[in-house]
N, C-alpha and C positions, 0 to 999 in steps of 0.2 A: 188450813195453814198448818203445815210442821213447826218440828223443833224452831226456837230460834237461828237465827243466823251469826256467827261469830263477830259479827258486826256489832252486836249488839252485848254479845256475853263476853265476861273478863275473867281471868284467872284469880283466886280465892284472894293470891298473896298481894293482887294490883290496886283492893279495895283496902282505904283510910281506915284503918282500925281504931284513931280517933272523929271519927266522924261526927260521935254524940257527945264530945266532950261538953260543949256547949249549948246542948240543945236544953230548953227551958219547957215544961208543959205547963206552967203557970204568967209565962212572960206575956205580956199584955200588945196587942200590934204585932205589927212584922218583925222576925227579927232574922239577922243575915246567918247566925249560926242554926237556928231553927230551916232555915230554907235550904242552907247545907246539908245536915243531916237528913233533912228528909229529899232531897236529892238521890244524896246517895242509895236512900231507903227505896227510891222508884228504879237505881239502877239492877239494885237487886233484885226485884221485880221483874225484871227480863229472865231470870237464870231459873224459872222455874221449872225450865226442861232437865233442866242440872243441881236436884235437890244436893248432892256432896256439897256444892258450892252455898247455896242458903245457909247448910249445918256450919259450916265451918263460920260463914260471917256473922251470923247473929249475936253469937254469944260475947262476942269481942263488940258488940252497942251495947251492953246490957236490958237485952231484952230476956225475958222469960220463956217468951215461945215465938216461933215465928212457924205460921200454918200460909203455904204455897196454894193458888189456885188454878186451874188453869178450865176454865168454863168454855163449855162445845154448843153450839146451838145453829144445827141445819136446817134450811126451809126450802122451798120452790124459790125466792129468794137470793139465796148464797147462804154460805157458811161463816160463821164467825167462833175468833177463838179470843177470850180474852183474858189474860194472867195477870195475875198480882199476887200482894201477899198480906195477911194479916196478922199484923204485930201486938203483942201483949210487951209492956217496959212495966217497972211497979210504979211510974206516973200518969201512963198516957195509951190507950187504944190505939195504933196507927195503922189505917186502909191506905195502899198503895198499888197503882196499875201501871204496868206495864204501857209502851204505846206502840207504834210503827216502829219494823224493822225494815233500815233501810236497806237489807240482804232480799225485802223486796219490795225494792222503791218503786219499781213501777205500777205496783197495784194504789198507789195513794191517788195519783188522780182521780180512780173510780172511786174510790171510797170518796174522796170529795165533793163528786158531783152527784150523787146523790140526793135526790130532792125531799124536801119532810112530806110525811103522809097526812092524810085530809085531817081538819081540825087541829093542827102541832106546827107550829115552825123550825121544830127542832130538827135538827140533823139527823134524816132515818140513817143515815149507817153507824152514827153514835149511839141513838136511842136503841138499836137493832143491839149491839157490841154491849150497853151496859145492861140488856135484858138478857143477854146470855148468860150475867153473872149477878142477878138480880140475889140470889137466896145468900150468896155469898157477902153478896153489901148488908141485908139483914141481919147477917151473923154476926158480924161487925159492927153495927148497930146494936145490937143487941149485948153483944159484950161488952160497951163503951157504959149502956145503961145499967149493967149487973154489976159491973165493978164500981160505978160512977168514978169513972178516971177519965182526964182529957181526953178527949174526939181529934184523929187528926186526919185529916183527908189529902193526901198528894197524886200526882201523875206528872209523866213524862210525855209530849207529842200527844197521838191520839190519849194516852190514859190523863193527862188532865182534861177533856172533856169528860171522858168518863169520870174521875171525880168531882167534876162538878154538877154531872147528873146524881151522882151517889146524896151528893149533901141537898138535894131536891130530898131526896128518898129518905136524910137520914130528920130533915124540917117536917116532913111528912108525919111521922113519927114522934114526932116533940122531945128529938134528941140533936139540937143542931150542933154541927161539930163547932170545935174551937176555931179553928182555922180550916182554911183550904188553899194548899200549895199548890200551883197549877205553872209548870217550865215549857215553854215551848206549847203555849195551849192554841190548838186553834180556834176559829168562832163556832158555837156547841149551836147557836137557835138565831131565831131571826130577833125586831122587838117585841114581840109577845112573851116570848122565852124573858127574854130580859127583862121586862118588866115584870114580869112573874118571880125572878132569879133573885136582883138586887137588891130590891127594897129590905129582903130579910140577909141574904147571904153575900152581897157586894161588899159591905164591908169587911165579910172576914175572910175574903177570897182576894188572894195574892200572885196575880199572872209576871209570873220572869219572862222576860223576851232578851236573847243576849245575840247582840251583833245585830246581821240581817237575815235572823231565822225567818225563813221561809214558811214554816207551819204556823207561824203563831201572825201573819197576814193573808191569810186562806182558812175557809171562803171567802172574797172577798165581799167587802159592804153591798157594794154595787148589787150584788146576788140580793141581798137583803139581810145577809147577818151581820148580829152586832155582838163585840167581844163584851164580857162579864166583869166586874169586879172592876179591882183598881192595880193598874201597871208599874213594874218598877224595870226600865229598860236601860241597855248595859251594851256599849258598845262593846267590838272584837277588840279584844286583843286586851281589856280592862277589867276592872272589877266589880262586880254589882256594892253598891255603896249605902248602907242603911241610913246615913243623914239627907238622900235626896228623896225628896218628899213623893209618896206614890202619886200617880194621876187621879182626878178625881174618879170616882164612882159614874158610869156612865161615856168616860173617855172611849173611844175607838180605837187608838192608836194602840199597833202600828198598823200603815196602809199598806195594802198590794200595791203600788203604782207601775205604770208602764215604764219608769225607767227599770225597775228590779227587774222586771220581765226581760226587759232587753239585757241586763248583767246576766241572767239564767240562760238567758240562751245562746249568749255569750262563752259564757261560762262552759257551758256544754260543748261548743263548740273548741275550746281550751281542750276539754279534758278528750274530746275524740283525738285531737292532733296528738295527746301525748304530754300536754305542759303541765307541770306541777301547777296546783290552783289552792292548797291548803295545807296547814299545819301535818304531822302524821298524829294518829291516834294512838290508844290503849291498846292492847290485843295481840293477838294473835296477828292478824289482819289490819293491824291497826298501820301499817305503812302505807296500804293502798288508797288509805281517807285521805292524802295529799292531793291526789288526782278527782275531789269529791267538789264540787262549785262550790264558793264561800255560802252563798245562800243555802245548802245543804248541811254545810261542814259548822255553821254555828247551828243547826237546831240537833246535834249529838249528843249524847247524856254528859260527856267527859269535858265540851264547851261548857254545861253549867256548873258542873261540879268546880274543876278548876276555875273559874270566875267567882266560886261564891268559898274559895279557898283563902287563907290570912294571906 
């Protein structure tokens, strides 16, 4: 995979320079300015083909450092590239990844259908993705234990699976993060995974699902995976709302169902004739996200951010 696609990166000056006004590394539970901030913190996470842009944002969160990755790992296989970034604050470690860009959407169904390898239920193209930046998650780890400052774990699309693999990795260790933000996550393992997952990190793993993103009900159950943690879900066009109670622990929701299928292709069928189908986005590019299916157009970094906006 190349640079990002403009679809995904934003000009320096389009990012909230209050973004961390709010964020708390001692706040207990969920909370909606913590989910903000570190939003934003996984949109940044995309721009690591574009370090100018990192330099300029970090210092306006007050962070200390902010160290870009962007891990390579080829095999007989396929190739995977996975980016994020690892943030130092004088409160809080924060690991964040990057996820799919939809500049190439058409590579996600393969990546989705991907079967887990002998003995794992887990999603080989996840497990493949967070093992390309395995040393990187350790670092991270390991700075969260050297400073003993909150743990935070986020991602966006495919990178909240990868952070929820990470906080396997960071349990491992006997450094479990504080929390784990996971926007747009899709299902990472079948129930083995989950039952492996939960019991220690369900409750401090906080899946946003806004509108009817499409990533965050893929793979579906049927396949045999089950989503993680506990849900806090946000129709279009509203605000995610920190007094509605998250689902429990173990919840599934939300479903692929056959009508969504029919809206997508649907949809699809909209956007070949030429009809507008959705809001326009940030960017550069950001006009041509009208002609994107809603089911696409709410799993975009700029759907959660503005949702979890005052």
């Amino acid at each position: 995979m190349g640079p990002m696609s403009t679809l995904v990166e934003i000009d320096p000056d389009e990012y909230d320079p209050a973004a961390f006004e709010g964020f708390s590394a001692t706040a207990a539970g969920f909370k909606v300015a913590n989910a903000r901030a570190l939003m934003w913190f996984c949109q940044l996470a995309y721009e690591t083909h574009r370090i100018a842009t990192v330099q300029a944002v970090y210092p306006l969160w007050g962070f200390r450092s902010v160290v870009p990755f962007i891990a390579r790992k080829s095999s007989l296989n396929g190739s995977f590239e996975t980016c994020g970034l690892i943030g130092e604050r004088d409160d809080a470690v924060i690991l964040a990844f990057a996820g799919t860009d939809p500049g190439i959407w058409q590579n996600l169904a393969t990546d989705l259908t991907l079967l887990p390898r002998a003995g794992s239920d887990i999603h080989e193209g996840f497990r493949r993705a967070a093992a390309a930046a395995q040393s990187e998650i350790e670092a991270a780890i390991q700075l969260a234990q050297q400073t003993r400052k909150a743990f935070f774990i986020a991602g966006h699309s495919l990178g909240a699976a990868l952070a929820a693999l990470a906080a396997t990795t960071a349990l491992a260790k006997n450094s479990p993060p504080t929390a784990i933000y996971a926007f747009g996550m899709p299902r990472v393992g079948g129930e083995q995974f989950r039952a492996a997952y939960d019991p220690s990190l369900g409750a401090l793993t906080y899946r946003l699902v806004y509108g009817l993103d499409l990533v965050a009900r893929v793979p579906p159950s049927l396949a045999g995976f089950r989503h993680l943690g506990r849900a806090l879900l946000c129709d279009a066009g509203a605000k995610f709302d920190e007094a509605q109670p998250l689902t429990p622990i173990g919840t599934d929701d939300p479903q692929f169902s056959q009508q969504l299928a029919k809206m997508i292709e649907r949809g699809f069928g909209n956007l070949l004739s030429g009809h507008l189908l959705s809001p326009a986005g940030p960017g550069t590019f950001g006009s041509l996200f009208r002609f994107i299916p809603p089911e696409i157009r709410d799993h975009l970094q700029d759907s959660y951010w503005k949702a979890l906006s005052p």
